[in-house]
SEMARLO-629944 format. One line per field, with one value per residue: residue number from 1; residue in three letters; x, y, z of N, C-alpha, C in turn. Coordinates in steps of 0.2 Angstrom, whole numbers. Atoms other than C-alpha are relative to their C-alpha. Example, Ala and Ser with C-alpha at 12.3 -4.5 7.8 and 13.67 -1.06 7.14 Angstrom:
num = c(1, 2)
residuo = c(Ala, Ser)
n.X = c(4, -4)
n.Y = c(-6, -6)
n.Z = c(0, -1)
ca.X = c(62, 68)
ca.Y = c(-22, -5)
ca.Z = c(39, 36)
c.X = c(4, -4)
c.Y = c(6, 5)
c.Z = c(0, 3)
! end
This chain:
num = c(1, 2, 3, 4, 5, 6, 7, 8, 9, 10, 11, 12, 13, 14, 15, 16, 17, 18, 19, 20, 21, 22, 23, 24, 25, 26, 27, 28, 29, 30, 31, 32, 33, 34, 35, 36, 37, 38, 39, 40, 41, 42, 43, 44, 45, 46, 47, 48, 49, 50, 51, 52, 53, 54, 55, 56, 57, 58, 59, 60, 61, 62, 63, 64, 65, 66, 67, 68, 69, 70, 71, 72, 73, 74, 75, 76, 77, 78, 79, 80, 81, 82, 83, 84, 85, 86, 87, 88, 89, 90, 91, 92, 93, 94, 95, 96, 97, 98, 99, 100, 101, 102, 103, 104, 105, 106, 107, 108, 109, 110, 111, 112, 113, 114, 115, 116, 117, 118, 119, 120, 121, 122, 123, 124, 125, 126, 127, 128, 129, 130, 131, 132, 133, 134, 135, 136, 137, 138, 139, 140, 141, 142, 143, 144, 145, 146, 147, 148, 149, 150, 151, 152, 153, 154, 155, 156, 157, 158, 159, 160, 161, 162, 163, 164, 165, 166, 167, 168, 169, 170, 171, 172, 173, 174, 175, 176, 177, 178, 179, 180, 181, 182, 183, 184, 185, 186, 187, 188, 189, 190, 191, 192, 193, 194, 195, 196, 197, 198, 199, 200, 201, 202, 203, 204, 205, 206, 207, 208, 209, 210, 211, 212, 213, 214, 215, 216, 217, 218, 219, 220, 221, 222, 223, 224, 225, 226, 227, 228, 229, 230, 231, 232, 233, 234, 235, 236, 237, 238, 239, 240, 241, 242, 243, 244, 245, 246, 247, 248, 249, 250, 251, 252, 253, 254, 255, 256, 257, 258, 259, 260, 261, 262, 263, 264, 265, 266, 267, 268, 269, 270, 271, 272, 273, 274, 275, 276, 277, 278, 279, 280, 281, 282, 283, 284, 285, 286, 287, 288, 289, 290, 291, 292, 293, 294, 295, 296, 297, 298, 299, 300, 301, 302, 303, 304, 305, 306, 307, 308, 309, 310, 311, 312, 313)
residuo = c(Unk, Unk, Unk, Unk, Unk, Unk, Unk, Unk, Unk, Unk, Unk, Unk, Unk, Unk, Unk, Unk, Unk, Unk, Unk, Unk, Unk, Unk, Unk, Unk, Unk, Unk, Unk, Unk, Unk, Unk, Unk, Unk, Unk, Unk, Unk, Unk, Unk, Unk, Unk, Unk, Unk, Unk, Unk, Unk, Unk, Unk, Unk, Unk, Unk, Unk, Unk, Unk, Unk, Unk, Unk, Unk, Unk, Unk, Unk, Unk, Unk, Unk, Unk, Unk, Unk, Unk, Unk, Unk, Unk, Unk, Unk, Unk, Unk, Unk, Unk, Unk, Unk, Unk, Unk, Unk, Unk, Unk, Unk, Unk, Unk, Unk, Unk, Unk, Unk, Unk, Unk, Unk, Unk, Unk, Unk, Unk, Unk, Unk, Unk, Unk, Unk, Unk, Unk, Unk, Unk, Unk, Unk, Unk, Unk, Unk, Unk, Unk, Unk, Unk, Unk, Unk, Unk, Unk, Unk, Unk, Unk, Unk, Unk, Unk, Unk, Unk, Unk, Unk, Unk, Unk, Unk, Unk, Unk, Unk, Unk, Unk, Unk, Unk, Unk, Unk, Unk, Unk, Unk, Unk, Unk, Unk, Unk, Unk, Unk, Unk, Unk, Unk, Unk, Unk, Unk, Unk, Unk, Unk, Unk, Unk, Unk, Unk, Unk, Unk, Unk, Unk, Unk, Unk, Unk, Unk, Unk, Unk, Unk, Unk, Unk, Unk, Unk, Unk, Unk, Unk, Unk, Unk, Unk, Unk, Unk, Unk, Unk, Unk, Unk, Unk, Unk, Unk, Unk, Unk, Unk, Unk, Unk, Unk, Unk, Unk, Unk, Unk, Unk, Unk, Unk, Unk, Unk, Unk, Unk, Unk, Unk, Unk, Unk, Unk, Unk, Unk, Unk, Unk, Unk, Unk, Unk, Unk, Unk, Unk, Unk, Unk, Unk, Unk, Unk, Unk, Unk, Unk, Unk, Unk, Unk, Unk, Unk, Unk, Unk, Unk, Unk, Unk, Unk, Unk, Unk, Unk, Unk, Unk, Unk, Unk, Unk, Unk, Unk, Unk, Unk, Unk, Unk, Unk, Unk, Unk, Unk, Unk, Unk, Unk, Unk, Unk, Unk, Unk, Unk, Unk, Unk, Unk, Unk, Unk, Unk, Unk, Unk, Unk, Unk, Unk, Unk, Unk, Unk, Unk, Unk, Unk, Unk, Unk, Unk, Unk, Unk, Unk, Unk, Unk, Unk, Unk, Unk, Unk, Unk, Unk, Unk, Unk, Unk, Unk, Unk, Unk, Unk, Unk, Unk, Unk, Unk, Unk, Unk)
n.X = c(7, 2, 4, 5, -3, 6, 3, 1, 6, -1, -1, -4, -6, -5, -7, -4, -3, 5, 1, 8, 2, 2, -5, 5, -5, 5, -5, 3, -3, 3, 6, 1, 9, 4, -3, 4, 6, -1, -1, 7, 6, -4, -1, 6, 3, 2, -2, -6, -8, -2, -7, -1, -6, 0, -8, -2, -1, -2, 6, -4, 3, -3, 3, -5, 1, 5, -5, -5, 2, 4, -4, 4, -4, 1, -2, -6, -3, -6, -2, -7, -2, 0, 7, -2, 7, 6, -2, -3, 2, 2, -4, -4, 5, 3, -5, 0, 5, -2, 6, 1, 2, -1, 6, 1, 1, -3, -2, 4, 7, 1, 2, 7, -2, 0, -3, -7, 4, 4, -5, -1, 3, -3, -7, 0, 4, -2, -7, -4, -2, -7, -1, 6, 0, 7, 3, 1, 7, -4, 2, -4, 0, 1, 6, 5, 1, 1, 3, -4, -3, 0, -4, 5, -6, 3, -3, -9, -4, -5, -3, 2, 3, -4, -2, 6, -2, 2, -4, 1, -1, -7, -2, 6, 0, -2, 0, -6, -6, -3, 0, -5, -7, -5, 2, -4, 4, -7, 0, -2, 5, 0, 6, 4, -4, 4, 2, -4, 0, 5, -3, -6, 2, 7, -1, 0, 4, 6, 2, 7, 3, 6, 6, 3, -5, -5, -6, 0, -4, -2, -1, -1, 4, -5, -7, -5, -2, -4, 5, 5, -6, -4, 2, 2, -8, 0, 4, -2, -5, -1, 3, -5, -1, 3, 5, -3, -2, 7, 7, 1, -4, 7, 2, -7, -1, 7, 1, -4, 6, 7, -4, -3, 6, 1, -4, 5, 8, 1, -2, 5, 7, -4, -1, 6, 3, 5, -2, 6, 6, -1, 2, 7, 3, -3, 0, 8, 2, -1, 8, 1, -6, -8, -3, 0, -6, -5, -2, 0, -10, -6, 0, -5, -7, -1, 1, -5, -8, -6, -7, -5, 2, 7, -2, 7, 5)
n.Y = c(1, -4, -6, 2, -5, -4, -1, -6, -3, 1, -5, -4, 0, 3, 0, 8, 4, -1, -5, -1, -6, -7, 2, -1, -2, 0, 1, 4, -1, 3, 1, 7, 5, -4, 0, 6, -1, -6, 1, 1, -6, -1, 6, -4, -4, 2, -3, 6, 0, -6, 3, -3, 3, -2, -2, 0, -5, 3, 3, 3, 3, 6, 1, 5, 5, 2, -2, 4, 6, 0, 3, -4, -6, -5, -4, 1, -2, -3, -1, 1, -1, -8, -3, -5, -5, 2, -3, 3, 6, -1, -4, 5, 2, 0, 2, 9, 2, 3, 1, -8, -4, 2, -1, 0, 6, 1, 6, 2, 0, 7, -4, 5, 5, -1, -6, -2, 1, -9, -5, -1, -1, -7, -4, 2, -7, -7, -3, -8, 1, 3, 4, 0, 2, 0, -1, 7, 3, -1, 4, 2, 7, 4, -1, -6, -7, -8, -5, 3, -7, -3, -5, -4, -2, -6, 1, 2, 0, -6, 3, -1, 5, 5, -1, -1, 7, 6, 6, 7, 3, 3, 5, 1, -5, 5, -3, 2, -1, -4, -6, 2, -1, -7, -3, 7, -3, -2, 6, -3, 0, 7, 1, -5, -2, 0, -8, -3, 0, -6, -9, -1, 1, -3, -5, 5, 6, 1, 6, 2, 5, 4, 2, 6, 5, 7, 2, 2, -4, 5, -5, 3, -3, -2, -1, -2, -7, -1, 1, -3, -8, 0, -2, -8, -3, 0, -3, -9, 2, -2, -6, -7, -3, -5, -6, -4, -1, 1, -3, -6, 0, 0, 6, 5, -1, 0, 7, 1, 0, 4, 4, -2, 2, 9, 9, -1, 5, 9, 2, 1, 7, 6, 1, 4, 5, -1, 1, 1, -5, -6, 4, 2, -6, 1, 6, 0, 8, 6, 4, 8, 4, 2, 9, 6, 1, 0, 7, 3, 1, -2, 6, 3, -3, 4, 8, -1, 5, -3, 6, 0, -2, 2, 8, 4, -2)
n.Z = c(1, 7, 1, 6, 2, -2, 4, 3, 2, 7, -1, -5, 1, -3, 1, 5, -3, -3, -5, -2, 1, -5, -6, -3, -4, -6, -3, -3, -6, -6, -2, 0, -1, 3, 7, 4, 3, 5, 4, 0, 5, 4, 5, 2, 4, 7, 4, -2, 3, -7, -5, -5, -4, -7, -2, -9, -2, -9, -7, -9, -1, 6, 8, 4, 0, 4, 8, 1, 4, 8, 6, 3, 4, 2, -4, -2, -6, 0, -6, 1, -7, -2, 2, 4, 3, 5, 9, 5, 4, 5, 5, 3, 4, 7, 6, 1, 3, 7, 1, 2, -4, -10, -8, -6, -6, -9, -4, -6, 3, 8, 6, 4, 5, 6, 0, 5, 7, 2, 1, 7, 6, 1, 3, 5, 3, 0, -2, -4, -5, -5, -7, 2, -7, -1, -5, -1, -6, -6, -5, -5, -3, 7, 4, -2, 5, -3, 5, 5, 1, 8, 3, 8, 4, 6, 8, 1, -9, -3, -8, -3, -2, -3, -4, -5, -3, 4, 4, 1, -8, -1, 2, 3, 8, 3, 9, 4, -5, 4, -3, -7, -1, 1, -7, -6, -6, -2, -5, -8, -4, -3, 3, 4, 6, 6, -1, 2, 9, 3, 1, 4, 7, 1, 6, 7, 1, -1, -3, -1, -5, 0, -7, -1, -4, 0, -3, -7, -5, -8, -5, -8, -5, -5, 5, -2, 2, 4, 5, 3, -5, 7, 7, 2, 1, 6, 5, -3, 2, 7, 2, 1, 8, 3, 0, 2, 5, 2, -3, -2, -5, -3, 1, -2, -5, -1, 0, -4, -6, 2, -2, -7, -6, 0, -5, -7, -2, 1, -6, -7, 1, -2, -7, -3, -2, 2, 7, 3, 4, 4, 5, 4, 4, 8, 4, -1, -2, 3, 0, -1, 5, 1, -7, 2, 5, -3, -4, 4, 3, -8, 0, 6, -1, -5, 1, 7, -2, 3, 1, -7, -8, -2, 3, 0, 2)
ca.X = c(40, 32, 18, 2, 3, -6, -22, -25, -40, -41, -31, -22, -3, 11, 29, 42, 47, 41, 41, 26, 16, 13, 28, 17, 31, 30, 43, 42, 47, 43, 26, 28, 9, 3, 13, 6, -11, -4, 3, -13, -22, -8, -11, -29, -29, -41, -28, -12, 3, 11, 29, 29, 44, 47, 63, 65, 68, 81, 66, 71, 55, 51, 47, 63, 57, 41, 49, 60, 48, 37, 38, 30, 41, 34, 40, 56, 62, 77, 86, 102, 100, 99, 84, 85, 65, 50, 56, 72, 66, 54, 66, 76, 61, 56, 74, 72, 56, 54, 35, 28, 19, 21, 7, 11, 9, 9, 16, 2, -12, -21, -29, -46, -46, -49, -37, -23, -36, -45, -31, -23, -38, -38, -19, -22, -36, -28, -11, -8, -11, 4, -1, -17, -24, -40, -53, -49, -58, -50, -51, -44, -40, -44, -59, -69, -73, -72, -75, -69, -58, -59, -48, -57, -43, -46, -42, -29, -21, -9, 4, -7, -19, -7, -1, -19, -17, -27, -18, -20, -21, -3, 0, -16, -7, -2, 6, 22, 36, 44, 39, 43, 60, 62, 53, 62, 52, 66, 71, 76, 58, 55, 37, 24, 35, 21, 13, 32, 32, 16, 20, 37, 27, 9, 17, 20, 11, -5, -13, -30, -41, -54, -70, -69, -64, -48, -37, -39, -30, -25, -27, -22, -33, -17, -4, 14, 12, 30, 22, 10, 23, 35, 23, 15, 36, 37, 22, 27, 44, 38, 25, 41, 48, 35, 23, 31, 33, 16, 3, 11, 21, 3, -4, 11, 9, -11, -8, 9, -5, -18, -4, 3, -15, -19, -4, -9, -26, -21, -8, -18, -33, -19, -12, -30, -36, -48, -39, -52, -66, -54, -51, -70, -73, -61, -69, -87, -98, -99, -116, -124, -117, -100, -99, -104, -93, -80, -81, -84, -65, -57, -65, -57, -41, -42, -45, -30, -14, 3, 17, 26, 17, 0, 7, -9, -21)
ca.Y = c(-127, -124, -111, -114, -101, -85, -83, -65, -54, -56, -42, -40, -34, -45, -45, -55, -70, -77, -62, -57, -41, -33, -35, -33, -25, -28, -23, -33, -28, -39, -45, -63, -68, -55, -59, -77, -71, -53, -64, -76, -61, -61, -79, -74, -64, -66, -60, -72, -65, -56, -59, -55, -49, -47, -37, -42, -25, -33, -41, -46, -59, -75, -66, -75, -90, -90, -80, -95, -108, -103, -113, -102, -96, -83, -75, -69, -66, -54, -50, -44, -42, -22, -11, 4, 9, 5, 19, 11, -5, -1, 8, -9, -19, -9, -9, -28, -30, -39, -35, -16, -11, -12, -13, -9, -21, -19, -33, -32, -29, -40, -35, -39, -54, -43, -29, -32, -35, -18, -7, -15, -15, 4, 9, -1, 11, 25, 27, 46, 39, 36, 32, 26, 22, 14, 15, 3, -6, -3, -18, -23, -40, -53, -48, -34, -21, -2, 8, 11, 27, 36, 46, 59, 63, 82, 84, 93, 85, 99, 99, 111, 97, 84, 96, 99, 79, 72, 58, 40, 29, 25, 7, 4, 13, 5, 11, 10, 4, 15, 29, 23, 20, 38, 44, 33, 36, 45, 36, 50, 51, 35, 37, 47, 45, 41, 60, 65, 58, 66, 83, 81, 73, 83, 96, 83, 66, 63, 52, 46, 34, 18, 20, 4, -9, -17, -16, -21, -9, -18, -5, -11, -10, -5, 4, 9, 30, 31, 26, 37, 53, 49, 50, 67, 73, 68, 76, 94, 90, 89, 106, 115, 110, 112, 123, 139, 140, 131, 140, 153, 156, 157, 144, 132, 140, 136, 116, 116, 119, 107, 95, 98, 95, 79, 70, 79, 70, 54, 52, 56, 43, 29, 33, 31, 19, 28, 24, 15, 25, 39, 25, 22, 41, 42, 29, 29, 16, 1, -3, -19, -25, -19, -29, -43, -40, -37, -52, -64, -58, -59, -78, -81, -72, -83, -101, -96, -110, -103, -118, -123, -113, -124, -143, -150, -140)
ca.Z = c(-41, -58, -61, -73, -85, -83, -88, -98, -105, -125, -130, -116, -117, -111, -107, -118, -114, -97, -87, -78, -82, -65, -48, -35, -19, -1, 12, 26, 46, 60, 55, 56, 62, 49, 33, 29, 25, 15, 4, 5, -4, -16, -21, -22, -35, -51, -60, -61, -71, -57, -46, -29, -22, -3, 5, 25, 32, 47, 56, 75, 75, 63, 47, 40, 45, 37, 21, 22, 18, 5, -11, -24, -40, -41, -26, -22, -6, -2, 15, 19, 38, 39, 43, 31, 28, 20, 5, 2, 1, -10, -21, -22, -25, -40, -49, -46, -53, -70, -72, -84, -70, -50, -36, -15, -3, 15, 25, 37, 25, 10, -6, -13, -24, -39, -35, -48, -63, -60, -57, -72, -83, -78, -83, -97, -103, -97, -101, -93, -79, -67, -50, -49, -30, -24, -11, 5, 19, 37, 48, 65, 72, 57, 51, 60, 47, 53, 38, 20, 17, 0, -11, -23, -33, -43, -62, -63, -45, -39, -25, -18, -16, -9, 2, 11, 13, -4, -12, -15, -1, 1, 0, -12, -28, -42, -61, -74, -63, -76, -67, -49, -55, -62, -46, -31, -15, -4, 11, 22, 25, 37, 34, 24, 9, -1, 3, -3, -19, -22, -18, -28, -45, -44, -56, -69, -66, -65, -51, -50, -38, -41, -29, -27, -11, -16, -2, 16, 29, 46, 61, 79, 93, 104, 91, 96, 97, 91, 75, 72, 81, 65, 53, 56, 61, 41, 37, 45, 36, 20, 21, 27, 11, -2, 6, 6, -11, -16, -4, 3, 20, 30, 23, 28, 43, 46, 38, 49, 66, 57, 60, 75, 84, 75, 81, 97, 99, 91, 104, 117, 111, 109, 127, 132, 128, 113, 97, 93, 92, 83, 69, 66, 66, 50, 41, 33, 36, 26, 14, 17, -1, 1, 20, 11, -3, 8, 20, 3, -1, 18, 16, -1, 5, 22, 12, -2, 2, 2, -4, 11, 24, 23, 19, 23, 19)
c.X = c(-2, -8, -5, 2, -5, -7, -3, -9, 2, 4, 6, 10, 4, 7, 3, 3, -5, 0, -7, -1, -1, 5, -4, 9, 0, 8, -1, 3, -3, -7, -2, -6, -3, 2, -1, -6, 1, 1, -4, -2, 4, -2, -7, -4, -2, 6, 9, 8, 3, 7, -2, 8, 2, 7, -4, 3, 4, -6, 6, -7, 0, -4, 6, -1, -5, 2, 3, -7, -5, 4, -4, 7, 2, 0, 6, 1, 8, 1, 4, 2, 0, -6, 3, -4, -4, 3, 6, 1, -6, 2, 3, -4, -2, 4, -1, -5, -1, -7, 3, -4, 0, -6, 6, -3, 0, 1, -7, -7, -2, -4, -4, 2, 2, 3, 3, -4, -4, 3, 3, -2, -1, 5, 0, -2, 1, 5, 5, 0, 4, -1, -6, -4, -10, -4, 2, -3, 5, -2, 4, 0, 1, -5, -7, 3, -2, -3, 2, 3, 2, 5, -3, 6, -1, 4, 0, 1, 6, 2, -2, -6, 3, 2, -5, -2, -4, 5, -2, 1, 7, 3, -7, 3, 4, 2, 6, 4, 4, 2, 1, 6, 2, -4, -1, -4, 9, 0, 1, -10, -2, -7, -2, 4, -4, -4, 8, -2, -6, 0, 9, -3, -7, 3, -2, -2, -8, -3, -8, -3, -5, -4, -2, 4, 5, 5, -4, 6, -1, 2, 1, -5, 5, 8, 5, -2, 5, -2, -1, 4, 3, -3, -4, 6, 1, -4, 1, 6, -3, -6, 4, 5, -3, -5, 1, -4, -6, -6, 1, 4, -7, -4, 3, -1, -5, 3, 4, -5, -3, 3, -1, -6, -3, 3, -3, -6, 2, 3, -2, -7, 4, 2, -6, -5, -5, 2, -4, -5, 5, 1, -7, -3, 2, -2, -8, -5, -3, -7, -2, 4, 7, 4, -1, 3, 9, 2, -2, 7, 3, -2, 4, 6, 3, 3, 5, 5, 6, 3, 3, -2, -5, 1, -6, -6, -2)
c.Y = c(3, 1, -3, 7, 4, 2, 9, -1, -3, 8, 2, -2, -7, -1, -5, -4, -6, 3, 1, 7, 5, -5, 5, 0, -1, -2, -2, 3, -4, -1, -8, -5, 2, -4, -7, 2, 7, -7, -8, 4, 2, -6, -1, 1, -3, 0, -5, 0, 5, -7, 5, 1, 5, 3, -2, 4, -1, -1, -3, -5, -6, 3, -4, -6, -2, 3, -6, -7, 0, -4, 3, 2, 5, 6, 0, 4, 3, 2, 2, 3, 6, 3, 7, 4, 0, 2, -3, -6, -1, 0, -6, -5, 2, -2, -7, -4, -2, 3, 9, 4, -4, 4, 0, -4, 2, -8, -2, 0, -3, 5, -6, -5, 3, 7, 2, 1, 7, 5, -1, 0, 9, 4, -4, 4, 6, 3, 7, -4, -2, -3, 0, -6, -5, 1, -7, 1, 0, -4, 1, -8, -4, 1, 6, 6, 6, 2, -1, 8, 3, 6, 1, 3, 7, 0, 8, -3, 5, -2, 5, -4, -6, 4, -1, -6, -4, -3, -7, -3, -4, -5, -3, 2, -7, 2, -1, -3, 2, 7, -1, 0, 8, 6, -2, 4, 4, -3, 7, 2, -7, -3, 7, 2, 0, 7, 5, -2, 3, 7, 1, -1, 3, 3, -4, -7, 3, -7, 2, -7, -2, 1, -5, -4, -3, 0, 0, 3, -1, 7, -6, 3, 4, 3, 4, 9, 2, -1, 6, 9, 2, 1, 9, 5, 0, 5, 10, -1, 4, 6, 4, 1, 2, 5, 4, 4, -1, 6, 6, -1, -1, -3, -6, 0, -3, -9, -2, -3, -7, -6, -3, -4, -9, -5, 3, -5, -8, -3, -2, -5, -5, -2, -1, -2, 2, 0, -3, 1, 7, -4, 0, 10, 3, -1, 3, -7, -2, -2, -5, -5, 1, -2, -5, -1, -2, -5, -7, -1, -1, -9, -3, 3, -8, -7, -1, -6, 5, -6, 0, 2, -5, -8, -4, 2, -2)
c.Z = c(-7, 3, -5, -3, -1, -6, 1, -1, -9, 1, 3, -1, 4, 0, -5, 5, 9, 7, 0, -2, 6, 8, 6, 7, 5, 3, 6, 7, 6, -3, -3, 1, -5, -6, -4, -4, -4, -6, -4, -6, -8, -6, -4, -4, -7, -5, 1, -3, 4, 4, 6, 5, 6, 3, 8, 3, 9, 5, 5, 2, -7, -6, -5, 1, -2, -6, -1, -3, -4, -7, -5, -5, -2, 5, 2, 6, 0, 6, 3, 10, 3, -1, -2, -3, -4, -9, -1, -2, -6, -7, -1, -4, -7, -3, -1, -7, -8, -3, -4, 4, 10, 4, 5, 2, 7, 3, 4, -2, -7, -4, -1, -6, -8, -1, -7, -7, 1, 0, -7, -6, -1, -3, -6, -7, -1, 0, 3, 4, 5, 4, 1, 8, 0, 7, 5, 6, 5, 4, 7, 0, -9, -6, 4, -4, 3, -4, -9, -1, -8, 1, -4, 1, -6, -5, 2, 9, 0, 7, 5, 3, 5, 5, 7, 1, -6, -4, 0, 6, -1, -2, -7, -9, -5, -7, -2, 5, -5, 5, 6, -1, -2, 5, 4, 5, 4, 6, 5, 3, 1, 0, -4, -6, -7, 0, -3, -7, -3, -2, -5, -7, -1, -7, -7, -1, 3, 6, 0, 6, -1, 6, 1, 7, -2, 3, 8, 6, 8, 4, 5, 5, 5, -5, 5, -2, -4, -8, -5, 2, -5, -8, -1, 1, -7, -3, 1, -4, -5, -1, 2, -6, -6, 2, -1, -7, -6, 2, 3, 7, 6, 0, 4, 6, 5, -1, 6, 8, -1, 5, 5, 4, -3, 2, 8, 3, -3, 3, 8, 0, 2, 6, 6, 0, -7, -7, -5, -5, -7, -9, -6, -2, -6, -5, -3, -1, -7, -4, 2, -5, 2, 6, -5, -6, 4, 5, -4, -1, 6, -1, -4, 3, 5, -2, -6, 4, -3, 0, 6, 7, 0, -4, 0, -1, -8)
! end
């Protein structure tokens, strides 16, 4: 299938040849009902010089059969049957990637129409910056809005910062893939790997965060506990690595606790039934404009065609 060809800023850089300027990542695990409409929000975007490319994290449901019928060439699809971890798909994704800077994708979550074009007219302007995150909107279901969850990013960022939990919102970030490849997420942590690489590059990058909605984070009303068990195991993980050494042995000791009791209660909500409400009291609520901003894009997202999946439409 051929491509029209992307439309730029005056100005604005471009790769040589007809490689795209931004490789947009997205590992994918079972999420065969979800994963049409992520990459919906992909096709979306104001911003058009952009590949998207998908690893299949050994699914055991039909994400390989909806990956399989996209017609788009600007996606590539990759699979090789084995599940091995968000982070080291990631890592593979980036080497692959032909683009000079890499966005985050989740499988199960979409991005504002105008994501790619405001983070990259950001890193454009500001070349220190490395990893460069934004504020996003937390839904359920398809379109009921929770809240929106901020990252206020301090100058200088320190990885006594990142340890006390501030960082960019995970999947939301976006900067060189220069720098991604010369700091590969590590895979032995199965989650919270974006909270590792943080606390590993604080000292010498620079991260920062748009106050603005451009990503869409998909909560469940009924989420698997296991889940959420492995991501605070991780995050106890990595304060018994760098803590210490950053904050102090009592300090470590103190977040260590914080921890412990968060997965505590969030297990206990999920197991009863109250996961919900802990969701919304995370979240802060929503102005009138940036609902109606933010159910403007879930429309444009919804009514985008992907090649192959939507013949008639």
């Amino acid at each position: 299938m051929t491509t029209s060809p992307a439309a730029t800023e005056p100005g604005e850089p471009r790769t040589s040849g007809d490689d795209p300027l931004v490789s947009i990542v997205m590992p994918a695990r079972n999420c065969g009902s979800l994963i049409a409409d992520a990459i919906r929000s992909v096709r979306a975007q104001t911003y058009t010089n952009w590949e998207l490319l998908i690893a299949d994290d050994g699914s055991t449901d039909d994400t390989a059969a909806v990956l399989g019928a996209i017609r788009d060439g600007r996606i590539r699809v990759s699979a090789d049957g084995r599940q091995r971890g968000a982070a080291a798909r990631l890592n593979e994704l980036l080497h692959a990637a032909k683009g000079s800077y890499a966005a985050r994708l989740d499988a199960d979550d979409l991005m504002h129409p105008r994501r790619i074009e405001r983070q990259l007219r950001t890193l454009q302007r500001c070349p220190d910056v490395d990893v460069l995150g934004t504020t996003d909107v937390m839904f359920l279901g398809r379109d009921e809005l929770v809240g929106r969850t901020r990252s206020v990013i301090p100058a200088p960022y320190t990885r006594a910062a990142a340890l006390s939990g501030v960082q960019p919102n995970g999947p939301t970030v976006m900067g060189a893939t220069r720098f991604f490849r010369s700091n590969p997420y590590d895979p032995d942590y199965r989650r919270s790997e974006d909270l590792e690489l943080a606390c590993r590059t604080a000292p010498t990058a620079r991260f920062a965060s748009l106050d603005e909605d451009l990503y869409f984070y998909r909560e469940f009303h009924s989420p698997k506990p296991r889940k959420y068990v492995l991501g605070y195991l991780m995050t106890d993980r990595i304060l018994r690595v760098y803590g210490p050494a950053e904050v102090g042995r009592i300090r470590t000791m103190g977040l260590r606790l914080r921890n412990s009791l968060a997965m505590a209660r969030s297990v206990s909500l999920i197991l009863g039934g109250g996961h919900t409400w802990l969701v919304r009291r995370g979240t802060e609520r929503l102005s009138s404009a940036a609902e109606a901003e933010a159910r403007q894009a879930l429309e444009t997202i919804y009514s985008t065609d992907v090649s192959g999946l939507d013949p008639t439409r």
